[in-house]
N, C-alpha and C positions, 0 to 999 in steps of 0.2 A: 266321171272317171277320166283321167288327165288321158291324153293321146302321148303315147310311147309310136318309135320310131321315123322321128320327124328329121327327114335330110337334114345337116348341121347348117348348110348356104342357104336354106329358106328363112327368114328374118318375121317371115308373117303365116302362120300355117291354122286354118280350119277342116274338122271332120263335119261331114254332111248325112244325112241317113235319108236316103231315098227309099219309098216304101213301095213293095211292086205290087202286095197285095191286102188291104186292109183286112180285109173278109176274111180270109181265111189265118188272118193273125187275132183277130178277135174269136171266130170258131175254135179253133185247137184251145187257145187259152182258154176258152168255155170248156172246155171237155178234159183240159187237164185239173179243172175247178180252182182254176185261178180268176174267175170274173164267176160272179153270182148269178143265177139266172136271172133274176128281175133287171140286171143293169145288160146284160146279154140281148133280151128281148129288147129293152129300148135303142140298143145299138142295131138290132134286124130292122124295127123300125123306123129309127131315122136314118140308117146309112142305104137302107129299100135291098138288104138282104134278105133273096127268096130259096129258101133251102132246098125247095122242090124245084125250082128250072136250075141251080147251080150246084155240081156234085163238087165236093170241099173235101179233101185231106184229111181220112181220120188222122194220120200220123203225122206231128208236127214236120213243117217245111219252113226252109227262110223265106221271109216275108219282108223283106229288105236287107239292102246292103249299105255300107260306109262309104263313100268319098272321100281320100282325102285330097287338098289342094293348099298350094302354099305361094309366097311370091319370092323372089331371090333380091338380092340386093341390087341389080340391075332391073328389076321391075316385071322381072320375066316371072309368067305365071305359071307353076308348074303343079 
């Protein structure tokens, strides 16, 4: 998806996706039946999600946000 809104004096612009919660973006997507159980479990299992010491969001939450950063023609990083 192309990045809309990028200042016109930034000459070099990247977006970043910082993720704040893995866990509980894999859980919702489990329970909205967007991930199959079988690949669900292998994600408890390798990522050492324990669903019993961790109480998770039935209701979807954001699980990351965007960054954007760009640089200007003077080199200023904005």
């Amino acid at each position: 998806m192309p990045t809309t809104g990028v200042p016109q004096h930034w000459i070099y612009s990247n977006v970043d996706q910082i993720w704040l919660d893995s866990h509980q973006f894999a859980y919702q997507n489990y329970n909205a039946g967007k991930l199959p159980e079988e690949f669900f479990n292998k994600l408890k299992q390798s990522w050492n999600i324990d669903l019993t010491r961790r109480k998770l969001s039935e209701e979807p939450i954001n699980c990351f946000v965007h960054v954007a950063f760009g640089k200007t023609a003077t080199n200023q990083l904005e």
